[in-house]
C-alpha atoms as one frame of an Amber mdcrd trajectory, in Angstrom:
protein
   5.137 -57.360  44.536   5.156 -56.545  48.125   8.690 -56.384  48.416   9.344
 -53.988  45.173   7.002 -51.648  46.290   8.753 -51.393  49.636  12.023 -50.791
  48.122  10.687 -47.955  45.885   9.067 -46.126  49.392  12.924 -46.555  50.940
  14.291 -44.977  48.036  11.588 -42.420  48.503  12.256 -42.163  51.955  15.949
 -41.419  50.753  15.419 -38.889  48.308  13.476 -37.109  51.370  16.380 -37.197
  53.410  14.364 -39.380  55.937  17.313 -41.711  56.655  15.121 -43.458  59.565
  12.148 -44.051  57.835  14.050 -46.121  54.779  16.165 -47.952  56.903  12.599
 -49.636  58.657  11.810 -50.495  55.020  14.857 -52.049  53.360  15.171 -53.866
  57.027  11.735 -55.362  56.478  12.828 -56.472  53.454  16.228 -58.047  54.242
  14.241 -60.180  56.852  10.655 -60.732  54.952  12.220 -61.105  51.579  15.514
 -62.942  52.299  15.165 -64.672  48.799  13.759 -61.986  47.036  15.538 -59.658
  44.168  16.078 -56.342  46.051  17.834 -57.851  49.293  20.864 -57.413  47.569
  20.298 -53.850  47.152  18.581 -53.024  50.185  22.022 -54.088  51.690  23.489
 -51.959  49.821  21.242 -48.608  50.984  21.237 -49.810  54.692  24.859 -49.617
  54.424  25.449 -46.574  52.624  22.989 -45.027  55.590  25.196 -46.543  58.535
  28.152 -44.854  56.408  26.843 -41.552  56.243  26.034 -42.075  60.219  29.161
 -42.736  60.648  28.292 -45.890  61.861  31.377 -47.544  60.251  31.211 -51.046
  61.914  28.109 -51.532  60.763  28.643 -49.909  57.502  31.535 -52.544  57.081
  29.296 -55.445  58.620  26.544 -54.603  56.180  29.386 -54.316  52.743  30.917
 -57.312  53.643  28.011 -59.984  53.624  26.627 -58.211  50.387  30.216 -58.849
  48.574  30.187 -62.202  50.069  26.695 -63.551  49.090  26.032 -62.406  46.411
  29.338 -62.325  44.725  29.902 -61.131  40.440  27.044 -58.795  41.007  26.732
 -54.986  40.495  25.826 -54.883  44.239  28.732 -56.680  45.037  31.085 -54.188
  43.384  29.305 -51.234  44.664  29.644 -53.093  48.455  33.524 -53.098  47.801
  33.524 -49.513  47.026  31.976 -48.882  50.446  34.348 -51.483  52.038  37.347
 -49.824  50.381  36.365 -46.048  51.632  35.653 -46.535  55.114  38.943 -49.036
  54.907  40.881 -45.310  53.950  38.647 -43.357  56.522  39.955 -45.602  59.573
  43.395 -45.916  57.560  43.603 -49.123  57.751  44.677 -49.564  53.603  46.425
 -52.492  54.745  43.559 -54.343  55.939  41.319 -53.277  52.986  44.500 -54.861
  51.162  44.250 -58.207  53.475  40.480 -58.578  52.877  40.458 -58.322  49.135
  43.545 -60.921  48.777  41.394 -62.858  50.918  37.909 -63.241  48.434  39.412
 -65.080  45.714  36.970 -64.072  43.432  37.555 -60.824  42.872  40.503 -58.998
  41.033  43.716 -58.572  42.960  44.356 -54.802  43.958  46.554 -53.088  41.361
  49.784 -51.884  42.240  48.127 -48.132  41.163  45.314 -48.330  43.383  47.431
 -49.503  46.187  49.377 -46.687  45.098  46.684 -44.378  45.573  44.863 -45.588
  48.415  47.631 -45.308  50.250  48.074 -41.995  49.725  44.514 -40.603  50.269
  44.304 -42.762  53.836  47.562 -40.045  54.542  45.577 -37.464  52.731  42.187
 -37.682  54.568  44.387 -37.087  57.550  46.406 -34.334  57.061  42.682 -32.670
  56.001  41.096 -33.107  58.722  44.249 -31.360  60.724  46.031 -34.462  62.457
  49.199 -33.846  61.801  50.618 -36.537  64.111  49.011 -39.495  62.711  49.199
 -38.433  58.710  52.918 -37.724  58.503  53.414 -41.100  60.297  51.104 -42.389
  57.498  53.235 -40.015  54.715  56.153 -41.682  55.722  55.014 -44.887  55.136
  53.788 -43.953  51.672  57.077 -42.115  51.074  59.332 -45.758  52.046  56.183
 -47.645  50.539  56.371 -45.513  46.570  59.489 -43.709  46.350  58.356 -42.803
  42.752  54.943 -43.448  43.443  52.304 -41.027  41.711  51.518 -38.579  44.792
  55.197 -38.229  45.924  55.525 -34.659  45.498  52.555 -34.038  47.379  53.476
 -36.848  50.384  56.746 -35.025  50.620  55.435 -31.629  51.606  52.509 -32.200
  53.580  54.507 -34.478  55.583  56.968 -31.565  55.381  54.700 -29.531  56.625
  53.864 -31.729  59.229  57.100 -31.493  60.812  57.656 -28.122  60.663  54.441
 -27.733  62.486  55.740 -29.879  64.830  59.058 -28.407  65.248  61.044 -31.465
  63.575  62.727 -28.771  61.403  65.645 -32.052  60.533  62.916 -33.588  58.790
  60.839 -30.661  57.345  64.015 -29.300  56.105  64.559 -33.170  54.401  60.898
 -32.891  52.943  60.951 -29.492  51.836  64.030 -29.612  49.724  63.030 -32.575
  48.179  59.729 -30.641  46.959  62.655 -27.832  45.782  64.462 -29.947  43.820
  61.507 -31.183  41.472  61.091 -28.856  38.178  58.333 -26.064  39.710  55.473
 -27.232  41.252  52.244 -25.900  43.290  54.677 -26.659  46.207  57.549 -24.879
  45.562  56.491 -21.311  46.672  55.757 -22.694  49.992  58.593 -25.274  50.096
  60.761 -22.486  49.977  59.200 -20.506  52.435  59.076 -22.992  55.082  63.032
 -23.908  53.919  63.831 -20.595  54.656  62.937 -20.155  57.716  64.015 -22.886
  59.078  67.708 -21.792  57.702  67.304 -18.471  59.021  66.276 -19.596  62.311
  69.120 -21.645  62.420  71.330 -19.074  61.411  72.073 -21.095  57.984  72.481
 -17.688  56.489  74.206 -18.767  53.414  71.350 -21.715  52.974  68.583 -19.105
  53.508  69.768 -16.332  51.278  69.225 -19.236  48.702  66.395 -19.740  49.871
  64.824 -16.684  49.971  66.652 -15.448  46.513  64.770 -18.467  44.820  61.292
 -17.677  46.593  61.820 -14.043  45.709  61.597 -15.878  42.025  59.069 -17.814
  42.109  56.588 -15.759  44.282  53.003 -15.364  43.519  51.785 -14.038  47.487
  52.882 -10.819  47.865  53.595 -11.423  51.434  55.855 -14.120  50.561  58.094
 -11.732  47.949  58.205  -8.989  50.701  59.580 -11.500  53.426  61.589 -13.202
  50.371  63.638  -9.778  50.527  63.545  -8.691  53.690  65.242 -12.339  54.263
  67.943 -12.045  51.747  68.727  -8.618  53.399  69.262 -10.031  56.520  71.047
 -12.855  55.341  73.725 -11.119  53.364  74.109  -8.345  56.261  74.798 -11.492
  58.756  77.340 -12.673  55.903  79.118  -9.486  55.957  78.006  -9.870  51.868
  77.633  -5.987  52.102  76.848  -4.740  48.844  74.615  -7.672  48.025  72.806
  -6.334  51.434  72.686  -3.229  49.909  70.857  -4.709  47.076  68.227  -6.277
  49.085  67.874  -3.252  50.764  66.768  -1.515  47.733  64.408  -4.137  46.609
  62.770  -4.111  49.727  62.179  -0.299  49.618  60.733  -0.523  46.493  57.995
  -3.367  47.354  54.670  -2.654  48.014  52.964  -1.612  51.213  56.339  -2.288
  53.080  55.714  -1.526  56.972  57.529   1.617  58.876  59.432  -0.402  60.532
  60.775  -2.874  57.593  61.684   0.337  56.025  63.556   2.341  59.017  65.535
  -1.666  59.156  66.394  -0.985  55.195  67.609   2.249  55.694  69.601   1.034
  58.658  71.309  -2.539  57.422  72.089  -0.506  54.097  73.222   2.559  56.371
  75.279   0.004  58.123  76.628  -1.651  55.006  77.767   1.496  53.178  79.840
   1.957  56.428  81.043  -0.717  56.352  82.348  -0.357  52.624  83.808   3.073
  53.781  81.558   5.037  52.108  81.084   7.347  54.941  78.991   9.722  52.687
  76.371   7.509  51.444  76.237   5.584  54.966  75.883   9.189  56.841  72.922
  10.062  54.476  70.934   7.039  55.513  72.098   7.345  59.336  70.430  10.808
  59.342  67.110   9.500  57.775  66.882   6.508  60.704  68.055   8.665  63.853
  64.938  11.335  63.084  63.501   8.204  65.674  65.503   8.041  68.613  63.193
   5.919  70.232  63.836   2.763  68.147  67.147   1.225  68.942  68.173   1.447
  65.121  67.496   5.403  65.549  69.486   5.342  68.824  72.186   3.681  67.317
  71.765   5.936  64.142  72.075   8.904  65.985  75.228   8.050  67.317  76.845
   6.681  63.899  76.013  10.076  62.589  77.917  11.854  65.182  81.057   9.586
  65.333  81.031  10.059  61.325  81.221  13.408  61.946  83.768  13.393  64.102
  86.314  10.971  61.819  85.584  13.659  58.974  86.978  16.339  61.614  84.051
  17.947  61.686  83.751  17.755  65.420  81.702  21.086  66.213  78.595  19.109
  64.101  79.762  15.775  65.867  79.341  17.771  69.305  75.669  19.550  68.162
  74.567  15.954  67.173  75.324  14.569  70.688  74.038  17.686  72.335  70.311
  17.243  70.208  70.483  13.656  71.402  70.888  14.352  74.932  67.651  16.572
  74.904  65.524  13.713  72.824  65.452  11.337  76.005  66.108   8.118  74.150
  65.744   4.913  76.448  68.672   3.217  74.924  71.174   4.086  76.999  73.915
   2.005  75.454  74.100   4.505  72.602  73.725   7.654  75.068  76.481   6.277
  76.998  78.604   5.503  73.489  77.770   9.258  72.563  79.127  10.337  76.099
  82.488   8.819  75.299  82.552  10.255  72.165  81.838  13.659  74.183  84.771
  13.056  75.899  86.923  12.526  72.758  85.570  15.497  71.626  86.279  17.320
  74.766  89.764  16.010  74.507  90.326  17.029  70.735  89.192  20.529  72.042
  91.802  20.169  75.000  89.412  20.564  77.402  90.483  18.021  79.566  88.112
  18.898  83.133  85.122  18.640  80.739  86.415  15.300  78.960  87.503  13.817
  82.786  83.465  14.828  84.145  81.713  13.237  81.346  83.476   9.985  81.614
  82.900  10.472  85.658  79.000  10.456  84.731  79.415   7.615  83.106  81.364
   5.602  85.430  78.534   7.374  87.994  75.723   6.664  86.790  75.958   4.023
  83.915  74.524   0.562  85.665  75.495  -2.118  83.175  78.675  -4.020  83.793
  78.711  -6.709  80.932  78.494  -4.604  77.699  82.206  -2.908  77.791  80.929
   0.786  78.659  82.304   1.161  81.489  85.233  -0.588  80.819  86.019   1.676
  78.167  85.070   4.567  80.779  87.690   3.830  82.731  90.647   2.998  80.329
  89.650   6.949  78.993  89.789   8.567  82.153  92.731   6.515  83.112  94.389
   7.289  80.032  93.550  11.387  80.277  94.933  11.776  83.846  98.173   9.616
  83.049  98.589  11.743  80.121  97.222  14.707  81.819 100.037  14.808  84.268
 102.537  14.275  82.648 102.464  16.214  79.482  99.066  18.239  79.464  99.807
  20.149  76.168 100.015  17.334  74.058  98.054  14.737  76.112  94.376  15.405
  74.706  95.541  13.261  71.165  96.720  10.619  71.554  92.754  10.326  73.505
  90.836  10.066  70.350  90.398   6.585  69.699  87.950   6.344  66.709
């Protein structure tokens, strides 16, 4: 028959990737052969072609009168398929929903596929990058299946979503739910995304968890080195010292740590084993940082190793220290100026009070910041020196030596 040999040149046509050509064909037949066997099918093809076209209104147009005349047929089924999917493309799983409650003569949706359509319509989006729309279409899934079958995965790309868009309330909400399930594919980055958010906020104690459960569960190495660089932060900020100390340690020892990560371990532990009074251990580390006066940490190092120095009584080495950081031109002048008042101590100790009295003048000379308590403390000094210079000279230079 005519009409089966023009259905067997479409499907040619198809399996040449000539689109065009067997469209013409199974048209010809849909309107020659309107009674014939393969209209049906042609139906079928012509809207599978206005699918892949993109062509969704027609695709749908096309579906819909095959599932409605010619209803209980493999055609028919194969029509709902293509109904269904470009019902998920537009996601609109309601309406596909609607529609099939609407045939009567086909099975009801099940509460699983409902389940599941639901969840790839969100899906599709969130692949195709529109965040906006898919974790407005997460959430609905979410309130829709609380237990449903993709839950875990709802939660965090919707998580996601909103951390994207800077609704960190919400990713936060989405991302520890994804924590709290036994270990998933989402739990590495659940974390990650957790933790910054804490840290960002300053939620130190809630991102040291964080971060010490990513540093557990880590399979990127990127994400174990920011894991412990995080939980050395965190406990420094907690004034959790040796626990900062630990982290320290853990991030020296991970691999292909940056210069810069490592002159920060040095210094937070340097600064922690001060802070523990062990002056010995913390003046080790201060060394190793100030070799880079340039960095702020090395400023600040510089001038931890000299005040050090001085508490010991060793105040001839505290002196030399300031001296070699004069002549290295560092452009944080906080520190210079915090080394110049210990110069002036120093000067004091060594009852030298003109010298003391001229390096607080240069300060109060040329030091331009008002707001950060240098010259404040500039001036109390000098104050302090002449009062006591006055009026007992011999003894006046100790009581200077505020540590």
């Amino acid at each position: 028959d005519l009409d089966d040999a023009l259905f067997e040149l479409a499907n040619s046509y198809m399996k040449l990737n000539q689109p065009d050509k067997a469209m013409a064909d199974y048209q010809r037949i849909v309107k020659e052969y309107s009674s014939g066997a393969f209209v049906s099918r042609s139906l079928v093809q012509l809207g599978l072609i206005y699918y892949n076209q993109d062509k969704n209104q027609d695709a749908m147009a096309v579906y819909k009168k095959v599932v409605s005349d010619f209803p209980g047929t493999p055609e028919a089924q194969n029509a709902l398929a293509g109904v269904k999917n470009i019902y998920v493309d537009m996601n609109d799983v309601d309406g596909y929903f609607t529609y099939v409650k609407g045939l009567g003569n086909v099975p009801t949706v099940s509460a699983s596929e409902e389940d599941s359509l639901t969840y790839y319509a969100a899906e599709n989006l969130y692949l195709s990058g529109d965040c906006d729309r898919s974790k407005q279409a997460f959430a609905k899934y979410i309130e829709k299946f609380p237990n449903g079958n993709f839950i875990l995965n709802a939660q965090y790309y919707k998580g996601d979503c909103n951390y994207r868009s800077g609704e960190t309330d919400q990713a936060i909400t989405a991302f520890n739910y994804v924590i709290g399930m036994p270990r998933n594919i989402f739990t590495e980055p659940a974390l990650l995304g957790a933790a910054r958010i804490n840290m960002n906020a300053r939620n130190y104690a809630e991102a040291a968890q964080d971060y010490k459960e990513l540093e557990a569960v880590a399979q990127v190495r990127s994400n174990l080195m920011e894991a412990r660089i995080g939980m050395m932060r965190c406990y420094y900020n907690l004034q959790q010292y040796q626990p900062a100390i630990d982290a320290c340690d853990k991030v020296l020892v991970t691999e292909k740590v940056p210069d810069y990560i490592i002159s920060e371990a040095d210094f937070t532990a340097a600064r922690s084993q001060l802070a523990l009074n062990k002056t010995d251990a913390a003046l080790q580390l201060f060394r190793k940082v100030a070799v880079n006066v340039k960095t702020v940490e090395g400023a600040e190092s510089k001038y931890r190793v000299a005040e050090i120095l001085y508490n010991q009584g060793e105040i001839d080495k505290a002196q030399k220290e300031i001296f070699n950081f004069i002549d290295q031109n560092t452009p944080h002048q906080y520190w210079m100026a915090k080394s110049f008042i210990l110069l002036a101590d120093i000067y004091a100790k060594k009852k030298d009070t003109f010298q003391a009295l001229q390096t607080l003048k240069s300060i109060l000379d040329y030091y331009d910041k008002t707001d950060d308590g240098i010259l404040d403390t500039a001036r109390q000094k000098k104050a302090q020196l002449e009062s006591l210079n006055s009026s007992a000279p011999v003894n006046a230079t100790d009581s200077l030596n505020q540590k």
